[in-house]
Backbone atoms as SQL, in Angstrom:
CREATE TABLE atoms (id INTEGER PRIMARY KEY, chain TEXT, resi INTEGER, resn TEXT, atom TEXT, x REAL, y REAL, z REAL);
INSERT INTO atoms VALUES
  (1, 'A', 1, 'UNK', 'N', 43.442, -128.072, -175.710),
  (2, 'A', 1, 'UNK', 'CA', 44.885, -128.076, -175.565),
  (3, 'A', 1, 'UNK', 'C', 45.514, -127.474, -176.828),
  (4, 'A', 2, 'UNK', 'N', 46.415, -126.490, -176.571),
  (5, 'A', 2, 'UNK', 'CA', 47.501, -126.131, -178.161),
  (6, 'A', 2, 'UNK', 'C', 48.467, -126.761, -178.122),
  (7, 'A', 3, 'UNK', 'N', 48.047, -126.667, -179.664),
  (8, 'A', 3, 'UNK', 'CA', 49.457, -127.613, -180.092),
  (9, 'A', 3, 'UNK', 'C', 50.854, -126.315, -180.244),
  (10, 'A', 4, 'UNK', 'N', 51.835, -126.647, -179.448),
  (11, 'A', 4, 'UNK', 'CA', 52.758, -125.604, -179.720),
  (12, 'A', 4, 'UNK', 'C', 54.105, -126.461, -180.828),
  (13, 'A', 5, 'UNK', 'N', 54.051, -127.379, -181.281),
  (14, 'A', 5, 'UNK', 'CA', 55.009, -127.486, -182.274),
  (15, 'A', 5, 'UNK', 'C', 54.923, -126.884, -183.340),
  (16, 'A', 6, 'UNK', 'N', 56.798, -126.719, -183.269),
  (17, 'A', 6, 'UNK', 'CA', 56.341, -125.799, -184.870),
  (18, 'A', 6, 'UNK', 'C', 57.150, -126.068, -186.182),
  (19, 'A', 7, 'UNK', 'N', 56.999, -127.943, -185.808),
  (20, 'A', 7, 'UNK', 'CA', 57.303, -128.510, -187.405),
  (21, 'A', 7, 'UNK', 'C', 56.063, -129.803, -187.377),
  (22, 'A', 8, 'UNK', 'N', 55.913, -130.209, -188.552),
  (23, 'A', 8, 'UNK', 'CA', 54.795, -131.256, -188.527),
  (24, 'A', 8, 'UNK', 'C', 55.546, -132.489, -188.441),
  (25, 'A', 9, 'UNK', 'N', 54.400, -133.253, -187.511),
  (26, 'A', 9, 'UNK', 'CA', 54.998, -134.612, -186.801),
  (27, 'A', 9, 'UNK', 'C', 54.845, -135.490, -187.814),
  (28, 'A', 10, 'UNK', 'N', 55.466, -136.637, -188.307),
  (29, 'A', 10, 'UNK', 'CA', 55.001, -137.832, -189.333),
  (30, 'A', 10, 'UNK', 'C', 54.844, -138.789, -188.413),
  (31, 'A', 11, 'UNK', 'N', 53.647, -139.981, -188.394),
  (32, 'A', 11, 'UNK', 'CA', 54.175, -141.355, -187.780),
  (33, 'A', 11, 'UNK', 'C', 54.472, -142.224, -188.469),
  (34, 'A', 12, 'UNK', 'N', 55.422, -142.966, -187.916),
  (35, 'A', 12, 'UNK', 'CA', 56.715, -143.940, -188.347),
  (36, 'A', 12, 'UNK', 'C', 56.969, -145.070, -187.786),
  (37, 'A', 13, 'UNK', 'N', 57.569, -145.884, -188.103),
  (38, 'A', 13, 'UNK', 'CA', 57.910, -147.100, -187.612),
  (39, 'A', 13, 'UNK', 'C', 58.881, -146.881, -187.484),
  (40, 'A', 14, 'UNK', 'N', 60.154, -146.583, -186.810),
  (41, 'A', 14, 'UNK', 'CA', 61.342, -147.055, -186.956),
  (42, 'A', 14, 'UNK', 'C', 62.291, -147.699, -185.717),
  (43, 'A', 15, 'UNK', 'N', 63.623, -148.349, -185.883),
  (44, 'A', 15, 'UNK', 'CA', 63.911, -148.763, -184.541),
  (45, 'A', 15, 'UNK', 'C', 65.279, -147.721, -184.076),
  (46, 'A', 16, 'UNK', 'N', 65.307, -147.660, -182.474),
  (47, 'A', 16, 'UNK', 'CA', 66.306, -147.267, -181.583),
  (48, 'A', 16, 'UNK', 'C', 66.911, -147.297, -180.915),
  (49, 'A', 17, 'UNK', 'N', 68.032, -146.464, -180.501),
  (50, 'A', 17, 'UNK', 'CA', 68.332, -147.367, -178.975),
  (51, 'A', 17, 'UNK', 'C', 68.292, -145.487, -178.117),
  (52, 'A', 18, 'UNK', 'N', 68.184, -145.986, -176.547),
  (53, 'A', 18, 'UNK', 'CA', 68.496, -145.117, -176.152),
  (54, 'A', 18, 'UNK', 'C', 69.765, -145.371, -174.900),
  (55, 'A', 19, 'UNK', 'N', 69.962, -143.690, -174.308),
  (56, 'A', 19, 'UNK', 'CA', 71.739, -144.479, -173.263),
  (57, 'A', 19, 'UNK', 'C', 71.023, -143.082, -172.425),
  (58, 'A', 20, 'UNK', 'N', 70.755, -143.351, -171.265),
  (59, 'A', 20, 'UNK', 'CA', 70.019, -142.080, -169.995),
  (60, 'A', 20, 'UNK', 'C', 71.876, -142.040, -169.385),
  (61, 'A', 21, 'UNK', 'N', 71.798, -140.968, -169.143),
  (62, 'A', 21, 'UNK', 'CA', 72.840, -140.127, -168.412),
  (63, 'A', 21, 'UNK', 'C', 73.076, -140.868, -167.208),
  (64, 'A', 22, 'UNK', 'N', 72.383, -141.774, -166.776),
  (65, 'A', 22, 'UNK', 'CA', 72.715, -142.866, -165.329),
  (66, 'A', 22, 'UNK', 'C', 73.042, -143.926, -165.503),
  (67, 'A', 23, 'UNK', 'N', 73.590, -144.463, -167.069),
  (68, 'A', 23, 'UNK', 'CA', 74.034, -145.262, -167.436),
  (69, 'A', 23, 'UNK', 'C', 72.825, -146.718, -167.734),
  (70, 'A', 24, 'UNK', 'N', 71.948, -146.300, -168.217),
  (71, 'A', 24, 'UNK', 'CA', 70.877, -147.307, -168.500),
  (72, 'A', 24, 'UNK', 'C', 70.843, -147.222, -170.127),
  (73, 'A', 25, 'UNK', 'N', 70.156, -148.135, -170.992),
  (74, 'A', 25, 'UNK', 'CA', 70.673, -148.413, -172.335),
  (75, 'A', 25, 'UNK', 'C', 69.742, -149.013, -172.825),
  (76, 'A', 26, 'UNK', 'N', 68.660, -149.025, -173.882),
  (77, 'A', 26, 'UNK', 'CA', 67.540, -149.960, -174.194),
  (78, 'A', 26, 'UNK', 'C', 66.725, -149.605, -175.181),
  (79, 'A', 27, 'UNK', 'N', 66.406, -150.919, -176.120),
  (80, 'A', 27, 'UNK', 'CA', 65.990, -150.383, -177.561),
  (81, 'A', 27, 'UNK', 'C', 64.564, -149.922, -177.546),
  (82, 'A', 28, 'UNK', 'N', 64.244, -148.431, -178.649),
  (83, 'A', 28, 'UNK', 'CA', 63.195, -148.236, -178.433),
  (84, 'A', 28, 'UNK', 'C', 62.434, -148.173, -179.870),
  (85, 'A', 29, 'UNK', 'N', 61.454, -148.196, -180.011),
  (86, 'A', 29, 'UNK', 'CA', 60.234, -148.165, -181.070),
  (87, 'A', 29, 'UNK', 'C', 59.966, -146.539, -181.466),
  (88, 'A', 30, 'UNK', 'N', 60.224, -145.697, -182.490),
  (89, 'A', 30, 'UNK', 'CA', 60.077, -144.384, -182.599),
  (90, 'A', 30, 'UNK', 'C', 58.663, -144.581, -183.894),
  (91, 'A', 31, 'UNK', 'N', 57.530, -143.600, -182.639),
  (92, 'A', 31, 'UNK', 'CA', 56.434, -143.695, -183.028),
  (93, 'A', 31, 'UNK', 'C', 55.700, -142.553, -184.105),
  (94, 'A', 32, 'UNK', 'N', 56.389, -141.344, -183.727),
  (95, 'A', 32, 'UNK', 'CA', 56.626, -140.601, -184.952),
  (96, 'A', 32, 'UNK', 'C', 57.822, -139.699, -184.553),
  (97, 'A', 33, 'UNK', 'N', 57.797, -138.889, -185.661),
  (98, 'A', 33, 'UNK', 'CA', 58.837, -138.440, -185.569),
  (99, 'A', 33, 'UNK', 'C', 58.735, -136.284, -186.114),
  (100, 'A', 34, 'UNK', 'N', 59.310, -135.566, -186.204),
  (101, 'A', 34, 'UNK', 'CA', 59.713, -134.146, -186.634),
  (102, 'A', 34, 'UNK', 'C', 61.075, -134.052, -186.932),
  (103, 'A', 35, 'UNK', 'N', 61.462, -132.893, -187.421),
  (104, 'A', 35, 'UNK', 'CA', 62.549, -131.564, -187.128),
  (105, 'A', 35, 'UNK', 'C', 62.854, -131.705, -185.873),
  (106, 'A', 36, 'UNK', 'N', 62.298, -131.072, -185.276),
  (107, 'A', 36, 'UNK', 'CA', 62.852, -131.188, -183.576),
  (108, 'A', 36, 'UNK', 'C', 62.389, -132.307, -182.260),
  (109, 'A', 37, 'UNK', 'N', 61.741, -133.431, -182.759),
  (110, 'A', 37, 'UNK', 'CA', 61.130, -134.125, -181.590),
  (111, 'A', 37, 'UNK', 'C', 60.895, -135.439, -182.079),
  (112, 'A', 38, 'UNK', 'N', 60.805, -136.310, -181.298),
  (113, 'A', 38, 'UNK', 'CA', 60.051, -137.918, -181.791),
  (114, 'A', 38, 'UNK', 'C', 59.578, -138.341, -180.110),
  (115, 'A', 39, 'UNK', 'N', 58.502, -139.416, -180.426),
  (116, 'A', 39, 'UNK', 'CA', 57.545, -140.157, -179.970),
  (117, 'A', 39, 'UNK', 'C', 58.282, -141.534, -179.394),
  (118, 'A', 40, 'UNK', 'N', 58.760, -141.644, -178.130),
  (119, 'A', 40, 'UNK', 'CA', 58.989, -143.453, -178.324),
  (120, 'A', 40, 'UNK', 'C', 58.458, -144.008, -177.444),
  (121, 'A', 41, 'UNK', 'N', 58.462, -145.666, -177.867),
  (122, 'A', 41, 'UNK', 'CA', 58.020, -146.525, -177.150),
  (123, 'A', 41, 'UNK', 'C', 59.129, -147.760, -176.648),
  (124, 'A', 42, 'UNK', 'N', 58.698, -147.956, -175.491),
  (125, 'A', 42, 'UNK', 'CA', 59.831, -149.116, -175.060),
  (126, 'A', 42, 'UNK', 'C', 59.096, -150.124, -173.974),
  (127, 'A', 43, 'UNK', 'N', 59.411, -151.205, -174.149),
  (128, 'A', 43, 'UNK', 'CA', 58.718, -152.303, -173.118),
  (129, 'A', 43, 'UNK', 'C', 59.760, -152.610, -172.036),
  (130, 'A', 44, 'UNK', 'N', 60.703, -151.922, -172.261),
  (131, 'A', 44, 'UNK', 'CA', 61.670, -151.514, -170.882),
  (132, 'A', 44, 'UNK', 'C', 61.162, -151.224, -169.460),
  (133, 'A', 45, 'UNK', 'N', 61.528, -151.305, -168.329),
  (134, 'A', 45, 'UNK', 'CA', 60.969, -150.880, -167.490),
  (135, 'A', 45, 'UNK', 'C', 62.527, -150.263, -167.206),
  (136, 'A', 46, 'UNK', 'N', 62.644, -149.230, -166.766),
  (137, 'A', 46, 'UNK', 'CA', 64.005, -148.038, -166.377),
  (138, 'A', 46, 'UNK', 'C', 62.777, -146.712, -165.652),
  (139, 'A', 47, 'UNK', 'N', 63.879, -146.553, -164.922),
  (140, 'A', 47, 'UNK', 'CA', 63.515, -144.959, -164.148),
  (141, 'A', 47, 'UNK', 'C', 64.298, -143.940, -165.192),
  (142, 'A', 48, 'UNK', 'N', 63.106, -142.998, -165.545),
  (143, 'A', 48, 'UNK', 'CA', 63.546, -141.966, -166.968),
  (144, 'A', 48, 'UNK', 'C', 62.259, -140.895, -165.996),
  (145, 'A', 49, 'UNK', 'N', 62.588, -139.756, -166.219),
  (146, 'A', 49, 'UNK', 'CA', 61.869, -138.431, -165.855),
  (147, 'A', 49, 'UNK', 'C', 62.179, -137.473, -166.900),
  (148, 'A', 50, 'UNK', 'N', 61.425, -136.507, -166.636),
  (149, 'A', 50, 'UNK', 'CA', 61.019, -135.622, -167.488),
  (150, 'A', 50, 'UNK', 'C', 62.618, -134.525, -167.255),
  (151, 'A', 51, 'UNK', 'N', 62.394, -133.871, -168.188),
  (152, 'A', 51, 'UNK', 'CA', 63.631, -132.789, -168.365),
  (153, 'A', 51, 'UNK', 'C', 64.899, -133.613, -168.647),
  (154, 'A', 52, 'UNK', 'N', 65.095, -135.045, -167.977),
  (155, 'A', 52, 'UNK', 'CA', 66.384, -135.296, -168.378),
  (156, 'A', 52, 'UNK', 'C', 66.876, -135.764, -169.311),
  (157, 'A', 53, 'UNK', 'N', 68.182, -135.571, -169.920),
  (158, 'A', 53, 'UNK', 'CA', 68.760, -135.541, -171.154),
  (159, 'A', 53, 'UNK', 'C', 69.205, -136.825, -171.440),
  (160, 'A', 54, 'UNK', 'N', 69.047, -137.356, -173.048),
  (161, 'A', 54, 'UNK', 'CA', 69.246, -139.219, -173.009),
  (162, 'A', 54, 'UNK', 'C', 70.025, -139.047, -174.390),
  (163, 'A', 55, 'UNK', 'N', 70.759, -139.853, -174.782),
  (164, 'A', 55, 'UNK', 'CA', 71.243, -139.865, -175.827),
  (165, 'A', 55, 'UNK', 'C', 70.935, -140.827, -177.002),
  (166, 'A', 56, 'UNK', 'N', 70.437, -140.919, -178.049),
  (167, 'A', 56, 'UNK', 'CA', 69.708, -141.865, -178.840),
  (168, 'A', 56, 'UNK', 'C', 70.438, -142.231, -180.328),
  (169, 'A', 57, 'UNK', 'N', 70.358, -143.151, -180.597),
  (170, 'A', 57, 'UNK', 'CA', 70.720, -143.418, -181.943),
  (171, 'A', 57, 'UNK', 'C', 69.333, -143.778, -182.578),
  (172, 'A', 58, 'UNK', 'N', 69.167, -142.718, -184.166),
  (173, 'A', 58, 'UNK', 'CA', 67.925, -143.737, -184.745),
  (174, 'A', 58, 'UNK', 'C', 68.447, -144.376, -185.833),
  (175, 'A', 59, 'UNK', 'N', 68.031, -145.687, -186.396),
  (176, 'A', 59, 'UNK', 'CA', 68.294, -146.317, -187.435),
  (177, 'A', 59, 'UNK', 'C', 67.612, -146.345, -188.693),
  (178, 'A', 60, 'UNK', 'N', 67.719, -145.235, -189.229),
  (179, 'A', 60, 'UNK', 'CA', 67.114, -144.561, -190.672),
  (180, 'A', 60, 'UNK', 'C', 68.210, -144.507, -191.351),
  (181, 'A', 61, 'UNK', 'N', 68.529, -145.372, -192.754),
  (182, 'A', 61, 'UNK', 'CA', 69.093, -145.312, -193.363),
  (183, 'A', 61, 'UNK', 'C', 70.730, -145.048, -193.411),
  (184, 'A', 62, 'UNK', 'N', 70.942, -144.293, -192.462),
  (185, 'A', 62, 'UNK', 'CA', 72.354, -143.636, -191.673),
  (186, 'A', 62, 'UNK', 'C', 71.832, -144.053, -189.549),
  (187, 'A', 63, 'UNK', 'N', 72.637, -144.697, -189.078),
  (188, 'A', 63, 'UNK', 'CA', 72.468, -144.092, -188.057),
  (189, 'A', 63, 'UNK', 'C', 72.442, -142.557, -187.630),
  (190, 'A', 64, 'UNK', 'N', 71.285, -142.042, -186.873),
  (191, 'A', 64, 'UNK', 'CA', 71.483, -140.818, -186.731),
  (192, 'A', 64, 'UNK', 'C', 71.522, -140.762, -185.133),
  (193, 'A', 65, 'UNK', 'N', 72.832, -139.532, -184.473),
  (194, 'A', 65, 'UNK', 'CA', 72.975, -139.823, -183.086),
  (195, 'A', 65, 'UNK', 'C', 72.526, -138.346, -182.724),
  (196, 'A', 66, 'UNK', 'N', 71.583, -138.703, -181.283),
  (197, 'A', 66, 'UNK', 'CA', 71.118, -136.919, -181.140),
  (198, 'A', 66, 'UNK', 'C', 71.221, -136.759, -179.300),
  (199, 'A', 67, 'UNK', 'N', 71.672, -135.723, -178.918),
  (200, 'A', 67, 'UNK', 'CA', 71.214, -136.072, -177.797),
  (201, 'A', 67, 'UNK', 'C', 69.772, -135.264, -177.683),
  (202, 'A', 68, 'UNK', 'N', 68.967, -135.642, -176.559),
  (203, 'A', 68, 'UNK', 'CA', 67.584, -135.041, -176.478),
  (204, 'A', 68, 'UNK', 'C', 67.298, -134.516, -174.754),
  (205, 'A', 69, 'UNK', 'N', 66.082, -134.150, -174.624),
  (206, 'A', 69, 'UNK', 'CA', 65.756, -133.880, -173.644),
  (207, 'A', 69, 'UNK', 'C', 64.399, -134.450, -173.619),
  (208, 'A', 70, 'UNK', 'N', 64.403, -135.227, -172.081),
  (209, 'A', 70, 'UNK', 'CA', 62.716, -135.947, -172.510),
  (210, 'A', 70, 'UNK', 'C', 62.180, -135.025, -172.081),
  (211, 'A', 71, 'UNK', 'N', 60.865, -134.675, -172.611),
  (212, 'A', 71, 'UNK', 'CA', 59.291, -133.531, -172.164),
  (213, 'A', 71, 'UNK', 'C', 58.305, -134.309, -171.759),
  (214, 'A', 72, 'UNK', 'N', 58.358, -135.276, -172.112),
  (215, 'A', 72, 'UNK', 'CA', 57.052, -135.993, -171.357),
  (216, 'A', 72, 'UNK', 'C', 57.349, -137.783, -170.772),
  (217, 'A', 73, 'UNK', 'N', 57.155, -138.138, -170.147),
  (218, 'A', 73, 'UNK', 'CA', 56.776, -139.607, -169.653),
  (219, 'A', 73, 'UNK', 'C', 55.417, -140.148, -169.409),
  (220, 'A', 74, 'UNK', 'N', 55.402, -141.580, -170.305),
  (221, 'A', 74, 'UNK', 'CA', 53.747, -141.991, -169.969),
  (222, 'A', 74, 'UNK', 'C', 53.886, -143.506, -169.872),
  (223, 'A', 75, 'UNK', 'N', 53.252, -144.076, -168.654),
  (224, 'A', 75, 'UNK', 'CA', 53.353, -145.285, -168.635),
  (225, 'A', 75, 'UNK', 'C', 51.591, -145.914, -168.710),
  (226, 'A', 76, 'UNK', 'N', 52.293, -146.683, -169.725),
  (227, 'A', 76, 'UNK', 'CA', 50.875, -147.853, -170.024),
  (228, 'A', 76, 'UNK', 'C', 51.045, -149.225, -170.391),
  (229, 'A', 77, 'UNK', 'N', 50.106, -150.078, -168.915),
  (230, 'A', 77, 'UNK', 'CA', 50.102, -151.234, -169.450),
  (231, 'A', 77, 'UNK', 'C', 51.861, -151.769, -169.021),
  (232, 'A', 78, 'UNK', 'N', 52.315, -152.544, -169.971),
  (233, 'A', 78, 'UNK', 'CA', 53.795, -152.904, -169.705),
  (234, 'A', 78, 'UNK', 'C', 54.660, -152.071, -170.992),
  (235, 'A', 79, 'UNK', 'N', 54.084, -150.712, -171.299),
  (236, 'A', 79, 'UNK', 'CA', 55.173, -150.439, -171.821),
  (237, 'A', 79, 'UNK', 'C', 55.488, -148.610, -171.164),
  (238, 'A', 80, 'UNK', 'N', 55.983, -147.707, -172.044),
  (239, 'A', 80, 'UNK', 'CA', 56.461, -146.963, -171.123),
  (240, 'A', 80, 'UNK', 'C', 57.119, -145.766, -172.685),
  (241, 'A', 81, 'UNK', 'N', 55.579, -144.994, -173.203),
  (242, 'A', 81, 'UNK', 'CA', 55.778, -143.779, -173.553),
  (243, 'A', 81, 'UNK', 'C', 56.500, -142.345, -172.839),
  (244, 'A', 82, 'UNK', 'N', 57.452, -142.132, -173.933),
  (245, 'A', 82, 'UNK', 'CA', 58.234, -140.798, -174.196),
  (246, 'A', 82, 'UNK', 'C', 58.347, -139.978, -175.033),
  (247, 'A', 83, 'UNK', 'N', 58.212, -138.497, -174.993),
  (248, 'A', 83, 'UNK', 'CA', 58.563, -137.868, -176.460),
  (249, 'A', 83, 'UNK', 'C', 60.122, -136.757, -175.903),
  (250, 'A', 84, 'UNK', 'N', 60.962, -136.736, -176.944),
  (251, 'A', 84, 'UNK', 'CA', 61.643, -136.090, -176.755),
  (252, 'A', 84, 'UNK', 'C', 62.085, -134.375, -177.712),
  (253, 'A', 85, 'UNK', 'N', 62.716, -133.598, -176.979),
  (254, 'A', 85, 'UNK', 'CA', 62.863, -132.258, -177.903),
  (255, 'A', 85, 'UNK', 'C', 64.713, -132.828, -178.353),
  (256, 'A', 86, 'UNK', 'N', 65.118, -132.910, -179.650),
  (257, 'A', 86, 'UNK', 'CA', 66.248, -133.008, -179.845),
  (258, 'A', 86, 'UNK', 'C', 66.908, -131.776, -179.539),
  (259, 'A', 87, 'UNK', 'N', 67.912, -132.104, -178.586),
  (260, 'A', 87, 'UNK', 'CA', 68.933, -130.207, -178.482),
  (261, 'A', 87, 'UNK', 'C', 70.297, -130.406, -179.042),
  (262, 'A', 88, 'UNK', 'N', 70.946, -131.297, -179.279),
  (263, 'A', 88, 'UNK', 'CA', 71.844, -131.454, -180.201),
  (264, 'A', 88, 'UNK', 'C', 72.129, -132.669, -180.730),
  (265, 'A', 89, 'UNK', 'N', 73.038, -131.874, -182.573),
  (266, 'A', 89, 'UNK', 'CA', 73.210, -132.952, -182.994),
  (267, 'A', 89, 'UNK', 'C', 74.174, -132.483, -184.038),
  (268, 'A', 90, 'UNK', 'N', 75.346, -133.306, -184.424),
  (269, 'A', 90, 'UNK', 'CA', 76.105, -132.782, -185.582),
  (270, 'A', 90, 'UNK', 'C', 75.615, -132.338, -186.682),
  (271, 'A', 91, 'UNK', 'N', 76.436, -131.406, -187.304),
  (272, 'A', 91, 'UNK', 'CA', 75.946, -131.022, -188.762),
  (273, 'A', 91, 'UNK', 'C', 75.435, -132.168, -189.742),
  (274, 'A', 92, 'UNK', 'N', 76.428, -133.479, -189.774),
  (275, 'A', 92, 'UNK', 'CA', 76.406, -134.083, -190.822),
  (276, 'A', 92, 'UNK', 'C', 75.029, -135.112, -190.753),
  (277, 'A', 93, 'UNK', 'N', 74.768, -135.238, -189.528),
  (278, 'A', 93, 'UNK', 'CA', 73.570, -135.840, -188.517),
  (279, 'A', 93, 'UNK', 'C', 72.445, -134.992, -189.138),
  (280, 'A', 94, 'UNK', 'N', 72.532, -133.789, -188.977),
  (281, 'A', 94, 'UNK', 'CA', 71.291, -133.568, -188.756),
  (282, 'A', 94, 'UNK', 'C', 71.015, -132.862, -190.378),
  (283, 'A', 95, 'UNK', 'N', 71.681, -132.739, -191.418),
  (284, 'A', 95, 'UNK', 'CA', 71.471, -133.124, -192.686),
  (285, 'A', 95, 'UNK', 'C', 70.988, -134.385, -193.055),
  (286, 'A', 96, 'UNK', 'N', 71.445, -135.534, -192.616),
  (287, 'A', 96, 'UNK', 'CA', 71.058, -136.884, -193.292),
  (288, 'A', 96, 'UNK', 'C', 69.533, -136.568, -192.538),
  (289, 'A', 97, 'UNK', 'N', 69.455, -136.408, -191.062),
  (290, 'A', 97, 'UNK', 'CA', 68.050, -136.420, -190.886),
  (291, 'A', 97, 'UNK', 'C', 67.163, -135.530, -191.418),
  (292, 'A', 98, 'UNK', 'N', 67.319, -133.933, -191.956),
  (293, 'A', 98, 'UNK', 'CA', 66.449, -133.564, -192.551),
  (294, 'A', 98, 'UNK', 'C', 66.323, -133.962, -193.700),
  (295, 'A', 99, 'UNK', 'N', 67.225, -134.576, -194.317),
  (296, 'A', 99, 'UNK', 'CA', 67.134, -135.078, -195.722),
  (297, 'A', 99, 'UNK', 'C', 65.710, -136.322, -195.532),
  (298, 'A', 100, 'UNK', 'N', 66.085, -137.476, -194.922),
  (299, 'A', 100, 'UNK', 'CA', 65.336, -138.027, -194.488),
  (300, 'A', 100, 'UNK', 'C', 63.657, -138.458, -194.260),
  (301, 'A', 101, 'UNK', 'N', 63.701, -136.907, -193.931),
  (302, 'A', 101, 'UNK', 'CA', 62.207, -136.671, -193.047),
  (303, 'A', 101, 'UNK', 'C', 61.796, -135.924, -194.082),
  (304, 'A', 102, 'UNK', 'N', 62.187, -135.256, -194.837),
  (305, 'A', 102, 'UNK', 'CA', 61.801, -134.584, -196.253),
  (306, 'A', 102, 'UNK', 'C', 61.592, -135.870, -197.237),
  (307, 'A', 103, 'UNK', 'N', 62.105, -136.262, -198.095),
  (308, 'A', 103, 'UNK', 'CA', 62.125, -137.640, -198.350),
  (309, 'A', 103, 'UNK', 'C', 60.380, -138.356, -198.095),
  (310, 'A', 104, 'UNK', 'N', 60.457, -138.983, -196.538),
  (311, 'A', 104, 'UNK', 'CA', 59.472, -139.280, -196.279),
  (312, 'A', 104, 'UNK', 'C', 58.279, -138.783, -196.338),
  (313, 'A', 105, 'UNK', 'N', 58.101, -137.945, -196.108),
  (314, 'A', 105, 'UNK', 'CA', 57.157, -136.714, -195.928),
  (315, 'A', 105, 'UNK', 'C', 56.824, -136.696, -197.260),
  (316, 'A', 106, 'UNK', 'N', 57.716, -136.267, -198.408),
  (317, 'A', 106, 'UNK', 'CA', 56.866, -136.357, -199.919),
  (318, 'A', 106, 'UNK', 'C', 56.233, -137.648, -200.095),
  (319, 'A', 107, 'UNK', 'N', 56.566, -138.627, -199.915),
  (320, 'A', 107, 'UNK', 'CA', 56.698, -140.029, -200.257),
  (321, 'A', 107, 'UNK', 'C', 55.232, -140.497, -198.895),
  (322, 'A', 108, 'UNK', 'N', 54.205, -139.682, -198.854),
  (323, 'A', 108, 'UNK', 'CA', 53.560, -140.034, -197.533),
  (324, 'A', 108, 'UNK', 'C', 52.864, -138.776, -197.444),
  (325, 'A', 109, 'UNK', 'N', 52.583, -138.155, -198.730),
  (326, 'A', 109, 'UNK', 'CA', 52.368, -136.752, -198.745),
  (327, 'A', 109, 'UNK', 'C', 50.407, -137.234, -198.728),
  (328, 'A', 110, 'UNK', 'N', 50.327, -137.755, -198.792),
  (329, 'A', 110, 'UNK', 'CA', 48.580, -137.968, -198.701),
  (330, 'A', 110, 'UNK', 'C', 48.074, -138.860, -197.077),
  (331, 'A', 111, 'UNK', 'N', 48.967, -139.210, -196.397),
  (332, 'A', 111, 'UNK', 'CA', 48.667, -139.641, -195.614),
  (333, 'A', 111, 'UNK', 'C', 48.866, -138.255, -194.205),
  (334, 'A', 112, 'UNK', 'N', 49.540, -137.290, -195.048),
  (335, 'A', 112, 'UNK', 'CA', 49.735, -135.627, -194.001),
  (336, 'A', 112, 'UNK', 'C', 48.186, -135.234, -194.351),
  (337, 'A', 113, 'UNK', 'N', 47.895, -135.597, -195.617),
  (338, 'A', 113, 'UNK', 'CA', 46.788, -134.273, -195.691),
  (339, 'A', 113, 'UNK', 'C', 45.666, -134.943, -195.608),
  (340, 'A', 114, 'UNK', 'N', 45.019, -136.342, -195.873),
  (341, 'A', 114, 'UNK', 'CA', 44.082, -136.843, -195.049),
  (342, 'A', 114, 'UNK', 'C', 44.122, -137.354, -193.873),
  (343, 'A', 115, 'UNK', 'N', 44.466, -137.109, -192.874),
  (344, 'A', 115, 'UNK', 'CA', 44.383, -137.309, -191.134),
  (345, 'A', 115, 'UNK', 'C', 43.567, -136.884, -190.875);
């Protein structure tokens, strides 16, 4: 399989919420994270499909609000993997988040290069 991303993923702990375009709402577990994408987990049970667009807040230091597009759905067990492509997000948003993920990334710089 290729990997077609083309920023490097970190994994993370952090918490979320998400809000699906059908009016559903529920906190999620962000399992890693990029530049353009993150990993979540939720013990939610909701009807979520692929392509559609959800709106998320993450709680890093600043709330950061993005909307996304989910690319994948995976259900396991009682919980219920997603990764999403972020497609928008304010300027001031998406400074605090690259600030952020830079930040981390030095601070975690040996745990990138031994994996």
């Amino acid at each position: 399989m290729i990997d077609r991303r083309r920023y490097s993923r970190y994994k993370i702990r952090l918490k979320g919420r998400v809000a699906t375009s059908s009016g559903y709402s529920f906190p999620v577990e962000i399992l890693d994270i990029s530049i353009d994408g993150a990993k979540f987990k939720t013990d939610r049970d909701f009807p979520i499909r692929k392509k559609e667009n959800i709106y998320l807040v993450i709680k890093w230091n600043y709330p950061i609000k993005a909307e996304s597009e989910i690319k994948w759905v995976k259900k396991e067990n009682f919980n219920t993997y997603f990764g999403v492509q972020f497609v928008k997000m304010t300027n001031e948003d998406r400074e605090v988040f690259v600030s952020n993920i830079a930040d981390y990334a030095s601070s975690n710089i040996s745990d990138i290069y031994f994996r």
